[in-house]
C-alpha positions in Angstrom: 0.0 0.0 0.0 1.0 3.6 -0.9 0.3 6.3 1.4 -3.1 5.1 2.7 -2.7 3.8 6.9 -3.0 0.8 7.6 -7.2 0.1 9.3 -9.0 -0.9 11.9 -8.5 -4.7 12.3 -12.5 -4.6 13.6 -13.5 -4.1 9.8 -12.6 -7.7 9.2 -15.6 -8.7 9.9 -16.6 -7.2 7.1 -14.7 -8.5 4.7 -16.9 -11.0 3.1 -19.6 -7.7 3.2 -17.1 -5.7 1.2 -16.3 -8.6 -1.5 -19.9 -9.4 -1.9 -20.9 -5.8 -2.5 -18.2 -5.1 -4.6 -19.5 -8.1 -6.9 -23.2 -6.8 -6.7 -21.3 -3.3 -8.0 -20.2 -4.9 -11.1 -23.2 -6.7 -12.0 -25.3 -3.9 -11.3 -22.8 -1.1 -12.9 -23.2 -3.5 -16.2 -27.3 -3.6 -15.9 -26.9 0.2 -16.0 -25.4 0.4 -19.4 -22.1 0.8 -17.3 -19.4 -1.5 -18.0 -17.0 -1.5 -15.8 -13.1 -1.3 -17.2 -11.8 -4.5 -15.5 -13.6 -7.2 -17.2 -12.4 -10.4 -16.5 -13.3 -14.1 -16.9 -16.2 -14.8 -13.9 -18.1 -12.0 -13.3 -21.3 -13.1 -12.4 -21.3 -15.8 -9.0 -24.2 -15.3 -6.9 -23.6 -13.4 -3.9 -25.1 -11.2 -1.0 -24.9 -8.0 0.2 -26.9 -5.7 2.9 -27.8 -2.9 0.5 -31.4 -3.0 -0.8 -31.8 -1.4 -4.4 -35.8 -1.2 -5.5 -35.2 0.8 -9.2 -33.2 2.0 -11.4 -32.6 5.3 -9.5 -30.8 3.6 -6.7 -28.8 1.6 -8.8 -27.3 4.4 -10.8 -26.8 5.7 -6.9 -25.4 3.0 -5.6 -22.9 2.4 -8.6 -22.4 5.9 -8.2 -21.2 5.5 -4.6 -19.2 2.5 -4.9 -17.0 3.9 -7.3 -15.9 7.3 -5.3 -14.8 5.1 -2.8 -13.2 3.2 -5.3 -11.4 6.0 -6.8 -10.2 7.1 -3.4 -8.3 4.4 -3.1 -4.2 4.4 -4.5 -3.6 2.5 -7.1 -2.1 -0.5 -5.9 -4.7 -1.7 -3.0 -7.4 -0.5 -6.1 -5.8 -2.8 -8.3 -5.8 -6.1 -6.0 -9.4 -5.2 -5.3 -10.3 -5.5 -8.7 -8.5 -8.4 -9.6 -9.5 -10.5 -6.8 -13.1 -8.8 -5.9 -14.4 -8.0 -8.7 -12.4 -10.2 -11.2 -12.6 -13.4 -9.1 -8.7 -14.2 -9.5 -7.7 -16.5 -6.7 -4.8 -14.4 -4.6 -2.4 -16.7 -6.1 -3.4 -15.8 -9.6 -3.4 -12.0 -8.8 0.1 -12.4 -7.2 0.9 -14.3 -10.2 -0.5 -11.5 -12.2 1.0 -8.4 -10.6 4.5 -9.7 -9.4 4.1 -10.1 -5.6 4.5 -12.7 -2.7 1.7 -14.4 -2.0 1.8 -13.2 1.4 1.8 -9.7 0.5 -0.9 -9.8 -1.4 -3.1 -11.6 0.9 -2.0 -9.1 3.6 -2.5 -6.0 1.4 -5.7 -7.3 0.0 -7.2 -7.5 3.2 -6.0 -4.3 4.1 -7.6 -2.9 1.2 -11.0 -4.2 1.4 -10.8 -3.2 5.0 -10.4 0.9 3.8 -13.1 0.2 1.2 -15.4 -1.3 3.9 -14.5 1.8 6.3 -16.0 4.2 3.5 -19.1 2.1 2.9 -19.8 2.2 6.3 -19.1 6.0 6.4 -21.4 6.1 3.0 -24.0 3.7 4.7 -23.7 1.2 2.4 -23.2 -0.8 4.9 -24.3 -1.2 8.7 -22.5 -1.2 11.2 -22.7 -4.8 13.4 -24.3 -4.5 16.4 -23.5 -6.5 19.4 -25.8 -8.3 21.6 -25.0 -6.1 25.0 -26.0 -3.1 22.7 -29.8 -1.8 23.8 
């Protein structure tokens, strides 16, 4: 990772959130007439996410919203999210791909989808967990 800290190890919870929404992005960024520019071999898997779209409207939003946060990003933690996210590559084929350990990527891919999962949860995209002692 460039110059973005390193986040909250809470947001791992998340992860499989982030992922899932992230796949949900590019399926629904393509049902927009909006293809994304990192087409690769699987796109469509079926997965879940929290965020509830009802028309076209908040598609266009939420395609909107997942790609400032995207852009925010540096290039490098944007890349592995696309390859292994959004692209499906296994981390071995994305470390494969882009020159890098194995165990770099899998601990700068997590650290990336953990800044992408702090700004959907700052863009409600996603909720936050609650615990059970919470009233």
């Amino acid at each position: 990772m460039e110059a973005q800290s390193r986040p909250d190890a809470s947001l791992a919870f998340y992860r499989k959130y982030t992922e899932a929404m992230l796949r949900r992005y590019v399926r629904m960024s393509m049902g927009a007439g909006r293809v994304p520019s990192l087409l690769g071999r699987e796109l469509f898997r079926g997965r879940v996410s929290n965020y509830h779209v009802e028309g076209f409207d908040d598609v266009v939003i939420f395609v909107q919203d997942v790609e400032s946060c995207m852009a925010i990003l540096d290039r490098g933690p944007r890349l592995l999210i696309e390859r292994i996210a959004m692209q499906e590559y296994t981390r071995e084929e994305a470390a494969a791909l882009m020159s890098l350990p194995l165990r770099s990527v899998k601990r700068r891919y997590a650290d990336a989808l953990d800044l992408l999962t702090e700004m959907f949860l700052d863009k409600e995209l996603l909720e936050p967990r609650k615990s059970c002692q919470e009233g």
